[in-house]
Short mmCIF file of the C-alpha atoms (twelve columns), coordinates in Angstrom:
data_MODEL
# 
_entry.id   MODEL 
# 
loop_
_atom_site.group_PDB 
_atom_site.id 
_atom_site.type_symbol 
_atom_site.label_atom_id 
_atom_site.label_alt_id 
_atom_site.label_comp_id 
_atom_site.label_asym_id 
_atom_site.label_seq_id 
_atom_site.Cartn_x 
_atom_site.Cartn_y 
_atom_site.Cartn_z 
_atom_site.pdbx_PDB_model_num 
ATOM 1   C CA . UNK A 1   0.000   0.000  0.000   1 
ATOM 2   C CA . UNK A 2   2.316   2.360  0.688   1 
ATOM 3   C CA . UNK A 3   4.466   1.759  -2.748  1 
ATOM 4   C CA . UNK A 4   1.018   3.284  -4.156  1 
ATOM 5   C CA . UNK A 5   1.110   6.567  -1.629  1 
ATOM 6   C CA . UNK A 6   5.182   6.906  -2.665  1 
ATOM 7   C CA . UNK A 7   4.003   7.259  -6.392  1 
ATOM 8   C CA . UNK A 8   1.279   9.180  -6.078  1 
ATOM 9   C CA . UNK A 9   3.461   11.677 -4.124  1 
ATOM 10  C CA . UNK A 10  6.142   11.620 -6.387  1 
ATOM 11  C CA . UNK A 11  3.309   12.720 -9.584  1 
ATOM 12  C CA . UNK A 12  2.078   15.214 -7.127  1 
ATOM 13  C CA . UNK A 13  5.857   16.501 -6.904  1 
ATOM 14  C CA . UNK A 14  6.641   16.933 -10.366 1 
ATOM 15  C CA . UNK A 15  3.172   18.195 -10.939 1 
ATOM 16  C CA . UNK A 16  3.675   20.771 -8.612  1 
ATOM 17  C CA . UNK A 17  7.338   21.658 -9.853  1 
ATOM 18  C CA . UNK A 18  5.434   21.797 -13.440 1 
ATOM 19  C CA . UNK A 19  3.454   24.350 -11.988 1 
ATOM 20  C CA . UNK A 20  6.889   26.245 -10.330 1 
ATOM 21  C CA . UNK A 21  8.866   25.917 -13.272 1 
ATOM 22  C CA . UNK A 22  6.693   27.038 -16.400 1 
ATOM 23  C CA . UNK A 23  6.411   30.244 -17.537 1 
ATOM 24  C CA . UNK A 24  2.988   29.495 -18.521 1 
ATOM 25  C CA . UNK A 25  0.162   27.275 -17.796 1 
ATOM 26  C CA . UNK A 26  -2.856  26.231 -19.564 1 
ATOM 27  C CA . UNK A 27  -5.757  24.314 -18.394 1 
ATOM 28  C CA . UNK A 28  -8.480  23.333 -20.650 1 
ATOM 29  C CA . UNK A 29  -11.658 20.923 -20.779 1 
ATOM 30  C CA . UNK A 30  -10.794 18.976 -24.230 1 
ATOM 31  C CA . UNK A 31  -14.631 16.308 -23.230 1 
ATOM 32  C CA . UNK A 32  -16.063 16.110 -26.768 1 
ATOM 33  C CA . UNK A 33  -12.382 16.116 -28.782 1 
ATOM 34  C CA . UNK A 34  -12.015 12.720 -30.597 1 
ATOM 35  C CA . UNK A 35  -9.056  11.018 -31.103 1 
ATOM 36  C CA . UNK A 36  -7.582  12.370 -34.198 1 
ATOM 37  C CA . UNK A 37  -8.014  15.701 -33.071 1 
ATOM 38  C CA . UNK A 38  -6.379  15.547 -29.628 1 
ATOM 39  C CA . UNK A 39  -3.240  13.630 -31.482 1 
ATOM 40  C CA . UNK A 40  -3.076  16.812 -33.880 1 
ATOM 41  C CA . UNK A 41  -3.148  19.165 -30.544 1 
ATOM 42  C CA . UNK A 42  -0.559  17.171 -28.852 1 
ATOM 43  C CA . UNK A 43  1.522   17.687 -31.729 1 
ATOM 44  C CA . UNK A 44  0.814   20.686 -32.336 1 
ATOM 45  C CA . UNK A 45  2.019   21.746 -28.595 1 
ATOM 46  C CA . UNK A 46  5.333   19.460 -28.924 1 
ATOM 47  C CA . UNK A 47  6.118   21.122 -32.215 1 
ATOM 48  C CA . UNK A 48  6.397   24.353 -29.867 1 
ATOM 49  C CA . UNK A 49  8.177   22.960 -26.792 1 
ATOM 50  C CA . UNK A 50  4.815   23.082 -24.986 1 
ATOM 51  C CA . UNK A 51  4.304   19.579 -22.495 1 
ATOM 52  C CA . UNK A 52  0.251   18.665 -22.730 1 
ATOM 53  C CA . UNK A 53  -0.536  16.290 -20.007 1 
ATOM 54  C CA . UNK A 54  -3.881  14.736 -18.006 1 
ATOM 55  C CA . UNK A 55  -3.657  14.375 -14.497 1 
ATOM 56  C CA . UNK A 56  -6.239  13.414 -12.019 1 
ATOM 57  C CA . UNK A 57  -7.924  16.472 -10.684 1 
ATOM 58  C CA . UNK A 58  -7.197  14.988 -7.130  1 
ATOM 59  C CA . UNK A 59  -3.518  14.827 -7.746  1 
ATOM 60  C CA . UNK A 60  -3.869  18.236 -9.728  1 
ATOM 61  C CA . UNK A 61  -5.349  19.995 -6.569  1 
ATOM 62  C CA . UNK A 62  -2.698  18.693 -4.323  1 
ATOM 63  C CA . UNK A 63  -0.204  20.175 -6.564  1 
ATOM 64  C CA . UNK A 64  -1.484  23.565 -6.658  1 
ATOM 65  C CA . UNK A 65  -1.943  23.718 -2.992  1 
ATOM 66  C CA . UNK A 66  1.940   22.578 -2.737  1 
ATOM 67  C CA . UNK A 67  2.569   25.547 -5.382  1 
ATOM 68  C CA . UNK A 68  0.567   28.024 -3.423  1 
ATOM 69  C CA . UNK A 69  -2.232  28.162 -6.141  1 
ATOM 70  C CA . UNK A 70  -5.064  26.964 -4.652  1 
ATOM 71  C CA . UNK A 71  -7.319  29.295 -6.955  1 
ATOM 72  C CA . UNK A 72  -6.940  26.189 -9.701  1 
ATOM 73  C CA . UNK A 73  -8.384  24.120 -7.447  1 
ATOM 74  C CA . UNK A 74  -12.019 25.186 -8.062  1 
ATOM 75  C CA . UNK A 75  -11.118 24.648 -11.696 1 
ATOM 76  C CA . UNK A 76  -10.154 21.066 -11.878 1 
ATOM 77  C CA . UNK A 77  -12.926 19.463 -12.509 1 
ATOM 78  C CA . UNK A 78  -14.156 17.189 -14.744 1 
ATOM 79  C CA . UNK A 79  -11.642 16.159 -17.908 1 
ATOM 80  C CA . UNK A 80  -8.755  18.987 -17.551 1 
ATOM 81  C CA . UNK A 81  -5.689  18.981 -19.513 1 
ATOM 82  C CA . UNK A 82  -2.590  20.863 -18.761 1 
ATOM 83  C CA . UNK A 83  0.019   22.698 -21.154 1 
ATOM 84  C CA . UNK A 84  3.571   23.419 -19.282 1 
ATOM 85  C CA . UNK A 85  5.844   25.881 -21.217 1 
ATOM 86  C CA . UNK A 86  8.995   26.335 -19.743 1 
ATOM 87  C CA . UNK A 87  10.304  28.727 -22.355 1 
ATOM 88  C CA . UNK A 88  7.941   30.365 -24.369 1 
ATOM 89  C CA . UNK A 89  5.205   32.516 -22.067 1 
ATOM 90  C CA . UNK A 90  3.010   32.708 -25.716 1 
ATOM 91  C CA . UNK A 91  2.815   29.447 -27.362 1 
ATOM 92  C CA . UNK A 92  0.400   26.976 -25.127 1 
ATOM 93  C CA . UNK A 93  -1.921  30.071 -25.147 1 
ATOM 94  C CA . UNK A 94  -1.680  30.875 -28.810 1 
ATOM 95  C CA . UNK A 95  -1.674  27.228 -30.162 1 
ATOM 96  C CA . UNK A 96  -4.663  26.295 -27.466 1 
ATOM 97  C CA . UNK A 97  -6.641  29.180 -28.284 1 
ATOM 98  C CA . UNK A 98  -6.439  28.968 -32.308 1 
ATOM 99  C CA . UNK A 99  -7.558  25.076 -31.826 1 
ATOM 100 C CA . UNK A 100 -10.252 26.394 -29.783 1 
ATOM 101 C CA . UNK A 101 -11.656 28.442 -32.818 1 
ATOM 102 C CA . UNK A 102 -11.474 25.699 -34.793 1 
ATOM 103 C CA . UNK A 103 -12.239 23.245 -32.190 1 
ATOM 104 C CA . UNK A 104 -15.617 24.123 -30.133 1 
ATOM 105 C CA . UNK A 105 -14.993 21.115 -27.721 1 
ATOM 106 C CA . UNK A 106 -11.980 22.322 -26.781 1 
ATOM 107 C CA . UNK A 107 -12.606 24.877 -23.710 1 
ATOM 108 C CA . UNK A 108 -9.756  27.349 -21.899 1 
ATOM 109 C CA . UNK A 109 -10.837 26.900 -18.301 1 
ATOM 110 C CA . UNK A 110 -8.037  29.535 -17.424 1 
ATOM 111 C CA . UNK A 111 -3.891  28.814 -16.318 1 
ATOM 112 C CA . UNK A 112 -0.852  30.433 -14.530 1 
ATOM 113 C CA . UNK A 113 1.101   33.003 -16.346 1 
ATOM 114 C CA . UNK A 114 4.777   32.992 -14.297 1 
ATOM 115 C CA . UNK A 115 3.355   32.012 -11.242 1 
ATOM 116 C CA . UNK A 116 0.678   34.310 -11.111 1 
ATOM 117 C CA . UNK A 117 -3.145  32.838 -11.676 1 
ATOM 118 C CA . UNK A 118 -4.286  33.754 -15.128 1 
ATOM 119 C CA . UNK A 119 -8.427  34.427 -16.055 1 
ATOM 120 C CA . UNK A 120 -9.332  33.106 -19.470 1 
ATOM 121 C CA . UNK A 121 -9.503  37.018 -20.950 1 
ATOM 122 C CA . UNK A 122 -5.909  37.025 -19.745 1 
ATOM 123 C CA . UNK A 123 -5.174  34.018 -21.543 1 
ATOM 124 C CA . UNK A 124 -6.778  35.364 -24.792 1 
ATOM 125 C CA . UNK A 125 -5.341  38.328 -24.563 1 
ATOM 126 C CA . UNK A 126 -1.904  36.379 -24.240 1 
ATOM 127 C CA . UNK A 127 -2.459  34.464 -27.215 1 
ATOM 128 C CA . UNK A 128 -3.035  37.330 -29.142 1 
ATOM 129 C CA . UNK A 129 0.916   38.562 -28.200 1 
ATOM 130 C CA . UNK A 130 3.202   37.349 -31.327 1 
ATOM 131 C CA . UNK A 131 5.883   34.598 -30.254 1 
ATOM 132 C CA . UNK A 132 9.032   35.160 -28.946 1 
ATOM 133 C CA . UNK A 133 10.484  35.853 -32.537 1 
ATOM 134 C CA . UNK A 134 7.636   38.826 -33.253 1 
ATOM 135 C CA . UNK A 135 8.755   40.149 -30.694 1 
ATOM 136 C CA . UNK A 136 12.448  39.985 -30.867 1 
ATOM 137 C CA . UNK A 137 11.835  41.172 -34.643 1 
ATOM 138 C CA . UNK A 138 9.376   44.154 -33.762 1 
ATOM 139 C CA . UNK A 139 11.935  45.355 -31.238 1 
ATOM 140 C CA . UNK A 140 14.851  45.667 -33.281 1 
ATOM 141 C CA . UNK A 141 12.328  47.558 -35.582 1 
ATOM 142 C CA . UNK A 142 11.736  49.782 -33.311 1 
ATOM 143 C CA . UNK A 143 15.317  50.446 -32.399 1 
ATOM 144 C CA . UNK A 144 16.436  50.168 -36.593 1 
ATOM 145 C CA . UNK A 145 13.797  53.090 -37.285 1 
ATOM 146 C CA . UNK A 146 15.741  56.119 -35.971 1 
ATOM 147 C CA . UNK A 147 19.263  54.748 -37.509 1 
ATOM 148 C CA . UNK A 148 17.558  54.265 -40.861 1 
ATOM 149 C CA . UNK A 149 15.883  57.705 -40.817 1 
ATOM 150 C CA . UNK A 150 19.133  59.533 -39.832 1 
ATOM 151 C CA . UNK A 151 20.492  57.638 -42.926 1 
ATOM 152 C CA . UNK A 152 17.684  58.894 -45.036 1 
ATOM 153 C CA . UNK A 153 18.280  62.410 -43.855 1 
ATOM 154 C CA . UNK A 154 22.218  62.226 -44.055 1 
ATOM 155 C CA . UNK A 155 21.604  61.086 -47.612 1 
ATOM 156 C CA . UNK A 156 18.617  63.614 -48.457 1 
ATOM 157 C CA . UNK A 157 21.045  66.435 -47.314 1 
ATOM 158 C CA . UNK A 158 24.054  65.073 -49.253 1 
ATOM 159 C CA . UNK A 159 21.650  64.945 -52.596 1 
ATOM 160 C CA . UNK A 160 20.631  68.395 -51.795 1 
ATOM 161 C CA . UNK A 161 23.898  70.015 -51.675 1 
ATOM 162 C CA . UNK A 162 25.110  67.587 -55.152 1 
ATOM 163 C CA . UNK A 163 21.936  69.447 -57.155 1 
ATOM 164 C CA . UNK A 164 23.465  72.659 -55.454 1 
ATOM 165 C CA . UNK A 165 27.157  72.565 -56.230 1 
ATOM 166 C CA . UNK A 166 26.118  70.976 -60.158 1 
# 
């Protein structure tokens, strides 16, 4: 009997360290998915480094007590799923959240954005965010646009003074 206990505490552990560790977490209600179409979610979330797993909701609620987040605990009920992302804050909320629009089974109950309890308008509004490469590409943007228009200017003022000296 007590084997039993020992591995139910260890799943609790690395639940909760799941929970610790991720940048972000999703939980969603995938009742009504079928087969082929939870397959093409799961790969969908490996393709992106994202770790989709079901847990029982009793082992679940232990872990978020253990990682000081009992709020979940209301929400696991009933078939949950959960997406870890250790690296990329964005992706299970983007990838989840464009299944859900094509999936209406598939249901965002709500998730943990860096330790911090997330609401599902929270989440949407996260998946709405480009990925870690938008971002990194609208930044330098953002930091090109006043060398490039000093470079237009330099060379506006260099044509200028050519059609005045010709």
């Amino acid at each position: 009997m007590s084997k039993v206990i020992e591995q139910k505490k260890q799943v609790v552990q690395e639940i909760a360290d799941k929970l610790r560790d991720s940048q972000s977490t999703v939980l969603v209600d995938y009742r009504g998915l079928d087969v082929a179409e939870v397959t093409q979610l799961r790969k969908e979330l490996r393709e992106a480094g994202v770790e989709f797993k079901v847990y029982k909701n009793t082992m679940a609620r232990r872990a978020a007590e253990d990682a000081n987040l009992s709020e979940l605990n209301e929400l696991l009920v009933g078939p949950t799923a959960i997406a870890f992302s250790k690296d990329d804050v964005v992706a299970p909320a983007k990838i989840l959240n464009n299944f859900a629009k094509d999936h209406e089974a598939l249901e965002i109950k709500a998730g943990v954005i860096e330790g911090e309890m997330a609401s599902l308008d929270q989440i949407k509004e996260l998946a709405d965010l480009p990925n870690y490469e938008g971002m990194i590409s609208m930044l330098l943007s953002v930091l090109q646009a006043p060398v490039r228009n000093f470079a237009y200017a330099t060379k506006a003022v260099a044509e200028q003074k050519e059609e005045q000296g010709a």
